[in-house]
Each structure stands twice: as C-alpha cells, then as structure tokens.
C-alpha positions as CSV (number, residue, x, y, z in Angstrom):
1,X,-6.0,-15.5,-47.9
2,X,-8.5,-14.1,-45.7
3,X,-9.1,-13.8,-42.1
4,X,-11.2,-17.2,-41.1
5,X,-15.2,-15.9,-40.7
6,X,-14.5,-17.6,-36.9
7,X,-12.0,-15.0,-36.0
8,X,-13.8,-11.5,-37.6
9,X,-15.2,-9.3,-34.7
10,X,-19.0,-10.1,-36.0
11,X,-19.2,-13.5,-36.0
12,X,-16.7,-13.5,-31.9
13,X,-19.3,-11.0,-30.9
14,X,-22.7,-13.4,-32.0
15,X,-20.5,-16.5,-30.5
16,X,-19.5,-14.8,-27.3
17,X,-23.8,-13.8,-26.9
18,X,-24.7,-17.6,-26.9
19,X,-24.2,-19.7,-23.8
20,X,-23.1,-18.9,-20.3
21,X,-19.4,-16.7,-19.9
22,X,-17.0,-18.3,-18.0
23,X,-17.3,-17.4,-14.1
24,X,-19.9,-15.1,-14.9
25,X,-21.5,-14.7,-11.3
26,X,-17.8,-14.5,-9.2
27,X,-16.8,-11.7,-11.3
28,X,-19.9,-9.9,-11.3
29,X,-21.2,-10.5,-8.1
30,X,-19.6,-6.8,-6.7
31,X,-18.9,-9.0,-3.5
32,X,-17.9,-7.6,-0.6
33,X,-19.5,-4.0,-1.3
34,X,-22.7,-5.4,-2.1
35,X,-24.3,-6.7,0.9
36,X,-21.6,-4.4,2.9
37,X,-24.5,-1.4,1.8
38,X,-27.3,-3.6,1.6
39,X,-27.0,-5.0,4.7
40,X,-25.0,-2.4,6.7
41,X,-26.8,1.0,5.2
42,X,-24.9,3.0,7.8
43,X,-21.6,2.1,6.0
44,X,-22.5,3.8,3.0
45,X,-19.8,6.7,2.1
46,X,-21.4,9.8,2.2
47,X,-22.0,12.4,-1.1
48,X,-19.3,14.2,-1.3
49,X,-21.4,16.9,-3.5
50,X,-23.3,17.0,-0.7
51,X,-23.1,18.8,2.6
52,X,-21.4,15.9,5.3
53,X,-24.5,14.9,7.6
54,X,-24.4,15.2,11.0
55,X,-25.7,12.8,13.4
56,X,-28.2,10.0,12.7
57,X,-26.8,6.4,11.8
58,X,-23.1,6.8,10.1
59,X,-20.1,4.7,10.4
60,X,-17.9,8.2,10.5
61,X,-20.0,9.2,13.8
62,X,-18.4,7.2,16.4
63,X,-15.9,7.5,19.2
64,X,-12.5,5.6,20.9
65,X,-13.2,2.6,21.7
66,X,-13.4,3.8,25.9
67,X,-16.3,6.0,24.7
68,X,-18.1,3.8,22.1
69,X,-20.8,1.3,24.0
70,X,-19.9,-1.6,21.4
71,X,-16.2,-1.8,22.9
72,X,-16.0,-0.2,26.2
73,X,-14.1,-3.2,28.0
74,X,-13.1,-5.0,25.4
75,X,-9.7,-5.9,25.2
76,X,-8.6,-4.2,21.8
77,X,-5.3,-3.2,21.1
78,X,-3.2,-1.2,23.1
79,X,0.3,0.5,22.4
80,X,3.0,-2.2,23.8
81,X,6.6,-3.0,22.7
82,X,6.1,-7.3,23.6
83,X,6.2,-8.8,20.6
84,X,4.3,-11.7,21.2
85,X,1.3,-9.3,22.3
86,X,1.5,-7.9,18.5
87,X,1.4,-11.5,17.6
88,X,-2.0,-11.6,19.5
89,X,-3.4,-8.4,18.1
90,X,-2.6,-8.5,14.4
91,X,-4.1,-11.8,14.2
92,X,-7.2,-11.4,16.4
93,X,-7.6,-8.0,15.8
94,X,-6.5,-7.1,12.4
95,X,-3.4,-4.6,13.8
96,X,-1.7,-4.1,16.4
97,X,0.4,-0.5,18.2
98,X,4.0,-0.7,18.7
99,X,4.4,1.7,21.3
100,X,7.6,4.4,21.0
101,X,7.7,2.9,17.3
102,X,9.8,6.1,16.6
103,X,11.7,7.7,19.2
104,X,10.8,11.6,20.3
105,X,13.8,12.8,18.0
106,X,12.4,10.7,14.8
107,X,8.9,11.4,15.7
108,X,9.9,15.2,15.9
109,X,12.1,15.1,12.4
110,X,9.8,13.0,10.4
111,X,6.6,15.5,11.4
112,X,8.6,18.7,10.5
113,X,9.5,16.9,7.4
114,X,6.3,16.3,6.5
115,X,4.2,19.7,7.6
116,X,7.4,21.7,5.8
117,X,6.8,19.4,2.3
118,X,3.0,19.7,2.7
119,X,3.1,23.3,3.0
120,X,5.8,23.8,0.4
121,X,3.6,21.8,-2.5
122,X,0.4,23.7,-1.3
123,X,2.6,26.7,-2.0
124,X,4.0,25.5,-5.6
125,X,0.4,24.7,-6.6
126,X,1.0,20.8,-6.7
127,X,-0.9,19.5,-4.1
128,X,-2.3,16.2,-3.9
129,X,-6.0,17.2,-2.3
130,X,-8.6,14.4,-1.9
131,X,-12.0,14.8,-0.2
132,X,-10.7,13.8,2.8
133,X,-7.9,16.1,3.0
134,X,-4.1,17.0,1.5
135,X,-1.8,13.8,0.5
136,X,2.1,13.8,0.4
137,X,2.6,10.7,-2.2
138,X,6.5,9.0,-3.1
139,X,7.5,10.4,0.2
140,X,11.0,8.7,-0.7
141,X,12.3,11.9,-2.5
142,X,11.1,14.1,0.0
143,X,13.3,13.4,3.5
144,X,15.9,11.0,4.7
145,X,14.1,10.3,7.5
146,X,10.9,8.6,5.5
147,X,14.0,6.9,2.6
148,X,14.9,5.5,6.6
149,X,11.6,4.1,7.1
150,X,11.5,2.4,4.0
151,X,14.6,0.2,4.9
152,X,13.3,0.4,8.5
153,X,16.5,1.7,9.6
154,X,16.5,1.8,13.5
155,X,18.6,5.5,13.1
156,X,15.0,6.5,11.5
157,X,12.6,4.2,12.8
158,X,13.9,2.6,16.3
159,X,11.3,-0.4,15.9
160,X,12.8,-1.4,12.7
161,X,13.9,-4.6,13.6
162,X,10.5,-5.5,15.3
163,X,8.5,-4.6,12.1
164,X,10.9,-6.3,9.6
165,X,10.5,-9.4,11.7
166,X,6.1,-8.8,12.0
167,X,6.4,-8.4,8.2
168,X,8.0,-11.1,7.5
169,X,5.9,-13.6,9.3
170,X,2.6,-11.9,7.6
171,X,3.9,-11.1,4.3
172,X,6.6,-14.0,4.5
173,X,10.0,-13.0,3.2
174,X,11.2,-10.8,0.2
175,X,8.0,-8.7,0.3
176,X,8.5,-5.2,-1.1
177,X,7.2,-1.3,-0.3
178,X,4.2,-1.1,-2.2
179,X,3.6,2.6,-1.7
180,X,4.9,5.5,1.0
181,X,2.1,8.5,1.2
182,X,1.2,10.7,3.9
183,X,-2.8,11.1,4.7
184,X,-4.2,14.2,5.7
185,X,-7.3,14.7,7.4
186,X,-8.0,18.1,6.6
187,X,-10.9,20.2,9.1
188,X,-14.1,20.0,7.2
189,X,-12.9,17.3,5.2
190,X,-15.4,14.2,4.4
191,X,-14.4,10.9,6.1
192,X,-13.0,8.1,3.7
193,X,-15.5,5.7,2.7
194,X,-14.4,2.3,4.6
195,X,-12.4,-0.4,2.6
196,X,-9.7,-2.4,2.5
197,X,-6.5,-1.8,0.9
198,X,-5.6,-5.2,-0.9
199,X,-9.4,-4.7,-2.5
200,X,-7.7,-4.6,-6.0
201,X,-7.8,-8.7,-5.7
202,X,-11.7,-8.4,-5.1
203,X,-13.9,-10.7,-5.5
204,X,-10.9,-12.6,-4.7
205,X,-10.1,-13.0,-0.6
206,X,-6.7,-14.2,0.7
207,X,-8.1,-16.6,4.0
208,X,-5.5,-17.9,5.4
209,X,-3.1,-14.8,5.0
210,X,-3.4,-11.4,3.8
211,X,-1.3,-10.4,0.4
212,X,-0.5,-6.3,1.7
213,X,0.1,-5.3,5.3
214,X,0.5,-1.8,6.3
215,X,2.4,0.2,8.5
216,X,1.0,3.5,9.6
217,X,3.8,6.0,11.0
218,X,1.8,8.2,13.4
219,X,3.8,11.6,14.2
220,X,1.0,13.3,16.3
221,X,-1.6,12.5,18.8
222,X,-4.5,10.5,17.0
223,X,-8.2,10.3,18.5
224,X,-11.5,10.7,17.5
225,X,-11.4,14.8,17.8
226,X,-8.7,15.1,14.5
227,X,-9.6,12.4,12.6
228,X,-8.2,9.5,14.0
229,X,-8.4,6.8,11.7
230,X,-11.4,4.9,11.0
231,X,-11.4,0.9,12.4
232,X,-13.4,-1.8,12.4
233,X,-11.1,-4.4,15.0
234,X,-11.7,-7.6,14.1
235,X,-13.4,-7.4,10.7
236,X,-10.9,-9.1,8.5
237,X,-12.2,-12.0,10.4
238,X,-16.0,-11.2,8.6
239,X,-14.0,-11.2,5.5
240,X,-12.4,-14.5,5.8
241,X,-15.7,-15.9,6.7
242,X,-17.2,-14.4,3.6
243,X,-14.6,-16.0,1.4
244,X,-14.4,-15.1,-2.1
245,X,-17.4,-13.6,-3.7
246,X,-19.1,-14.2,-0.5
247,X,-21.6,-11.8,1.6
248,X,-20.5,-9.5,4.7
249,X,-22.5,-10.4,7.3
250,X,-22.4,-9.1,11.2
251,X,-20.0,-6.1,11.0
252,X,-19.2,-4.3,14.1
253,X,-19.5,-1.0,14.4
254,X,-16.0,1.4,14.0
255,X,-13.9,3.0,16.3
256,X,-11.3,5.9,16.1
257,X,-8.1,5.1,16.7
258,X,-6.6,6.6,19.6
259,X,-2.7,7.1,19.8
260,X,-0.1,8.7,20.7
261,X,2.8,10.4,18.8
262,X,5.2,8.1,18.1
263,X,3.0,5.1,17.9
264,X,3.3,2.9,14.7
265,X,-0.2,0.9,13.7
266,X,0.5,-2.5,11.9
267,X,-2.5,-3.2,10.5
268,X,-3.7,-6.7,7.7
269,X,-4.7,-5.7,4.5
270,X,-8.0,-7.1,4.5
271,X,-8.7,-5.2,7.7
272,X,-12.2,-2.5,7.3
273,X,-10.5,1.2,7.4
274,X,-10.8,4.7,6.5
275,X,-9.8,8.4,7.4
276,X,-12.1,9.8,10.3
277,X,-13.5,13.4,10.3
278,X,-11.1,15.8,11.8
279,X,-13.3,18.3,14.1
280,X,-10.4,20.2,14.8
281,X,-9.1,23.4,13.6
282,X,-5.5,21.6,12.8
283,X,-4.7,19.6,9.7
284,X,-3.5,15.8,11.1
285,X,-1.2,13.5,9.5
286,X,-0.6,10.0,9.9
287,X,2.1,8.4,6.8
288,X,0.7,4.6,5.6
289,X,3.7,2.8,3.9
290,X,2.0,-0.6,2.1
291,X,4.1,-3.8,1.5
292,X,2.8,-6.5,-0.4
293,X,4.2,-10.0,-2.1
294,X,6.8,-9.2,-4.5
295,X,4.8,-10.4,-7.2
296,X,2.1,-7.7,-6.8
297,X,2.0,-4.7,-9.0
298,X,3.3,-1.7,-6.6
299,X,0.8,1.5,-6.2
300,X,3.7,3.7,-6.9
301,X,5.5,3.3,-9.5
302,X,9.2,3.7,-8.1
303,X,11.7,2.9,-10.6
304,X,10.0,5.8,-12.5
305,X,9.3,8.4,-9.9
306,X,12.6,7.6,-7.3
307,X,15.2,10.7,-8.1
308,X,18.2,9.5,-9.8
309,X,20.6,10.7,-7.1
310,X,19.0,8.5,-4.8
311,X,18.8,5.4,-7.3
312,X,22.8,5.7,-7.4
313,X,23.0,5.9,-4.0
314,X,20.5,3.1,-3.0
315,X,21.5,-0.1,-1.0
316,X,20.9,-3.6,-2.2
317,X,18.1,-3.1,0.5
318,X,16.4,-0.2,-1.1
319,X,16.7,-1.3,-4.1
320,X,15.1,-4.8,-3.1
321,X,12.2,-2.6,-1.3
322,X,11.4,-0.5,-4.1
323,X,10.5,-3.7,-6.6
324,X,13.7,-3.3,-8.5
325,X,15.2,-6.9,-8.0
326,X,13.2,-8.6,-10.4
327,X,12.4,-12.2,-10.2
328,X,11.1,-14.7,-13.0
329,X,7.5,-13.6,-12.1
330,X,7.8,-9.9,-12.2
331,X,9.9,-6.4,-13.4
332,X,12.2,-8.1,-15.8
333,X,13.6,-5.9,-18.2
334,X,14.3,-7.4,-21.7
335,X,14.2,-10.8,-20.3
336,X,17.0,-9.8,-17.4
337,X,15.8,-11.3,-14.1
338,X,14.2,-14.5,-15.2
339,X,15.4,-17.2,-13.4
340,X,16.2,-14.7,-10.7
341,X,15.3,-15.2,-7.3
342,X,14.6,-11.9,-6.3
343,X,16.4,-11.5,-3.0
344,X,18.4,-8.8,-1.8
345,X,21.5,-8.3,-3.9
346,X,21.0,-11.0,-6.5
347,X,23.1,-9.3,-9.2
348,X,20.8,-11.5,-11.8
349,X,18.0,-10.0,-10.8
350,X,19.0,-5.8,-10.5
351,X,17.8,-4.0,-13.1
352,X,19.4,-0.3,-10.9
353,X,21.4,-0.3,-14.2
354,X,18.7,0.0,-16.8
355,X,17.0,2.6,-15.1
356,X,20.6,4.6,-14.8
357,X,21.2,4.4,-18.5
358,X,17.6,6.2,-19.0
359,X,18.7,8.5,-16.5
360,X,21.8,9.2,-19.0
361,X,19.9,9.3,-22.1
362,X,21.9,6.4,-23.4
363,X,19.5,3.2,-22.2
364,X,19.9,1.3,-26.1
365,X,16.9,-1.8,-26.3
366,X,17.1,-4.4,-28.6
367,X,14.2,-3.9,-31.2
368,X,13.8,-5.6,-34.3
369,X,17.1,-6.8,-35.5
370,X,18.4,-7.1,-39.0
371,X,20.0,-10.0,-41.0
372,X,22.1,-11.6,-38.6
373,X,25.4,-11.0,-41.1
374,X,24.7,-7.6,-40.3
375,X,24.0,-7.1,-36.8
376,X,26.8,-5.4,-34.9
377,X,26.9,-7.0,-31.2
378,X,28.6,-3.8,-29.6
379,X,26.2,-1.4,-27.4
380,X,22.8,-3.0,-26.3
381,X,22.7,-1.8,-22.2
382,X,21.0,-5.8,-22.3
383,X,24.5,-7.2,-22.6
384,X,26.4,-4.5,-20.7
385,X,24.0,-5.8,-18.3
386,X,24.6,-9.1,-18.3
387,X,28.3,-9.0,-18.1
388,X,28.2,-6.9,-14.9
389,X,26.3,-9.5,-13.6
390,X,28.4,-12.5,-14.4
391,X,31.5,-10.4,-13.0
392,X,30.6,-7.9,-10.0
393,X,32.8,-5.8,-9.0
C-alpha cells in the first residue's frame, strides 16, 4: 500500500503555502533586536571586519557611572555585604555587588589559576579567542578553586552562603550551573555587542522572573579603562515592559562597571550586557558562571566534558549542579529519572553511574531486543542501575 498523497512532501509543501502558519508574526517578529537598532542606532555592534570606530554615538564609548552625565548621582549599585541591599539592587537594578565576595587569598588563587591556564592553552595552541578577547570555557577541570565556586563552597568562595540563598529566591530552588567560562577582554579587542544571556527563549520574555541568573567572579580591578563590563542598570525593566515579541523602547545609555578585586556581580538574565573595550595594555578577566531552571538545556555540556576523576569524586552537590540528577522533565537516561524529583541526592534520579560505565568502556544500552524466549536479562548498566538505586549503599 502506498504512502497516502496527504502525507508525500509535494502535496505538505502546496498545503503548508495556503493560509496563514500558526504564530507566524511572534516567531518572526526578530523582537527585542529589532526596534533595539531601529530605534537605538547607537547600540548597533560594530563590524568586526572593520577597524573599531572611535568616538561619535556608540554604546561601547562610555564611562563609570561617576563620570557618565546620565547617572552621576544616581543611586546604582554599590559593593555591600547587607543582604537585603542586594535584594534592592537585583530587583531594581538588574544586579547587584557583593563586596569581599572572595576573600584576598581566593581572589589571589582563583586569578593565578586562571592567567596560568590561559597562558598554558595559548601555549598548546587551543585557545578559545573571540573578538572580544581569549575565553577559558568548562573551567571545572581546570582548578579546585573554580570546582569550589560551583558548589559555592565558602573555603573557595567566602559568600557562598549569601549567593546560594540570592539564587534561590531568583531562580527558586534546585536550579543548576548552566555554564562556568572565564571572559577576556583582550587590548584592542572589539566590545561585545550588548544582549542578554537567557535570549535563547526570544521572542519569549520571562516577566515576572528571570529563567538564568549569573554570577560574575571578578579577580581584578574592573573600570572603564580595561574593559569593565558593559551595563545597562535598570533595563531588564524595558524588557519586561516590552513583553514577549514586544518593542524596546527608552533604553538608557550604558555604563562600565567599576569594581574591585574580589567583588562578585549578581546580575538577572534578562539584564542588557556586554564586554567593554579594554584600553589598557593588560589582558582583564572577569569568570561568568550561569544558573538556570533545571529544566533548561545547559550551555556546557558537563556530563560529557567533566574529567572522569572528578565525576568519581563529585558530591551529591556537584553532581546536582552539573544537571546530572535527572528529573521527569529532563537528562533521563534510558527512562532512569522519570518520576524523579531531581533534588540533591535522589538516588532515582543520578545517572553519575551511566556516565562511569562509558568512562570504562563497558556502558551496555538496551537496543532492539529479540524474542523474549531468548533474551538474556544479565548485563544491561539500565538494571545495574536500578538496583543500586533501590538499595544504596
């Protein structure tokens, strides 16, 4: 019997041309961006085949906030430890600065760590360059100090406690480490273009809550000499006014952060942001480590690229952080996790085990089976799997 003339690729294709698609102008309205440029021209990133142009009307030549006339005396965000204050700041503002985030030893370990594994991969050829200067991605295999901040351990990040508990309120609990990278603003490089970093669910806006919140380890002085991070305070407000598929209207002008060592930046996922031009003769660094829902597809793939020593080492916590507790609505393996509820150390939900037996070469799946009469039940990691499970040791 042949294929019904309804379902050949002809007759979809002459169907699908007649009539209106579904939600046609949402998906194609290109909202924010679109009246972001059209309205905004002096957002628009610059060329990067170009030379970078200097002067004139461009979001990447500004200043701190003291020296830029839009926000001098304007009570923006300032480095504090009160916790209420960071309250106040991440929800009017966009982020907020925990002052002394990491202490002078972490701040000290965690840059050495990084300028030693930057200049090592430069050296082995296997760089990460952008336009905007040299990355350091899946900084978990590279330092015990940044596997620290992950877990926000206070013996690597002394604020730990104070950004599980920020995180939690944004995020809500059981969100997970979306991605760990250090950014490099490079002399000469090209600023970022601005955006935000949960843009992925464009033309889609989260309005009463935002679905990724970072936090932005700063290991050296920021300001608007090296490249201190681009910031538009306030304009995840503009966004949430826009709504989904709606038009950017009234954004202020950007800022350079200014910051000291040691600070960490808190900062909502729908906030405007990008890598300043560093006018220096110094490479800067500042490490962004996303979080999102636990339901979200992670930007770094971690139960592929985590080393295996540090898989068998992990803690429920780790684990939990890097997306591999699953949960009925995502990273089951062969049906394990569903039903799970994806919290820390829910044996029904830890697939550690299914990655280790790929790490020994000896992972079996369960593929197409034959007659049942003939199917041997021994081997399949799926039921070793299970029976750990339903009797932890």
């Amino acid at each position: 019997m042949g294929i019904p003339k309804a379902f050949l690729e002809t007759e979809v294709a002459a169907a699908k041309a007649q009539g209106a698609p579904l939600f046609a102008d949402f998906m194609a309205s290109k909202e924010p961006y679109a009246s972001l440029f059209r309205d905004h021209p002096w957002l628009r990133p610059p060329k990067l085949n170009e030379p970078l142009p200097s002067g004139g009307d461009h979001y990447w030549e500004t200043a701190a906030a003291v020296d830029h006339p839009d926000w001098q005396g304007v009570d923006l965000p300032q480095p504090t430890k009160d916790f209420q204050q960071l309250r106040h700041d991440f929800g009017r503002w966009g982020y907020g600065l925990i002052e002394d985030g990491l202490s002078k030893a972490q701040c000290d370990a965690f840059l050495n760590r990084l300028l030693a594994q930057a200049n090592a991969e430069a050296a082995a050829g296997i760089a990460h360059q952008t336009p905007s200067g040299q990355y350091v991605p899946c900084l978990i295999n590279k330092g015990d100090c940044f596997r620290g901040c992950i877990e926000q351990d206070p013996e690597h990040v002394q604020a730990g406690p104070l950004i599980e508990a920020m995180l939690n309120e944004t995020l809500g609990e059981g969100w997970i480490c979306h991605s760990f990278l250090a950014n490099g603003a490079d002399p000469g490089g090209y600023p970022q273009g601005l955006h935000i970093d949960q843009a992925p669910l464009l033309p889609w806006v989260t309005e009463a809550a935002p679905a990724l919140v970072n936090t932005m380890f700063i290991p050296q002085d920021v300001d608007a000499d090296n490249g201190g991070t681009l910031v538009i305070p306030g304009s995840h407000q503009n966004l949430i006014r826009a709504g989904s598929g709606g038009a950017l209207t009234d954004m202020p002008r950007p800022i350079n952060l200014k910051a000291p060592a040691g600070t960490i930046m808190l900062f909502d996922g729908r906030l405007w942001h990008g890598t300043g031009i560093n006018r220096t003769d110094q490479r800067r660094f500042v490490a962004t480590m996303s979080n999102v829902k636990p339901w979200m597809r992670q930007q770094e793939n971690w139960v592929v690229s985590t080393l295996p020593e540090i898989i068998d080492a992990a803690s429920p916590k780790l684990l939990h952080r890097l997306g591999m507790q699953a949960l009925t609505y995502g990273a089951t393996v062969e049906g394990f996790g569903l039903g799970a509820s994806g919290r820390q150390g829910d044996q029904w939900g830890n697939i550690q085990a299914f990655r280790q037996a790929m790490d020994r070469g000896d992972y079996r799946r369960v593929g197409q089976l034959p007659d049942p009469r003939r199917v041997s039940q021994e081997g399949f990691t799926i039921k070793d799997v299970r029976s750990s499970a339903k009797n932890p040791l």
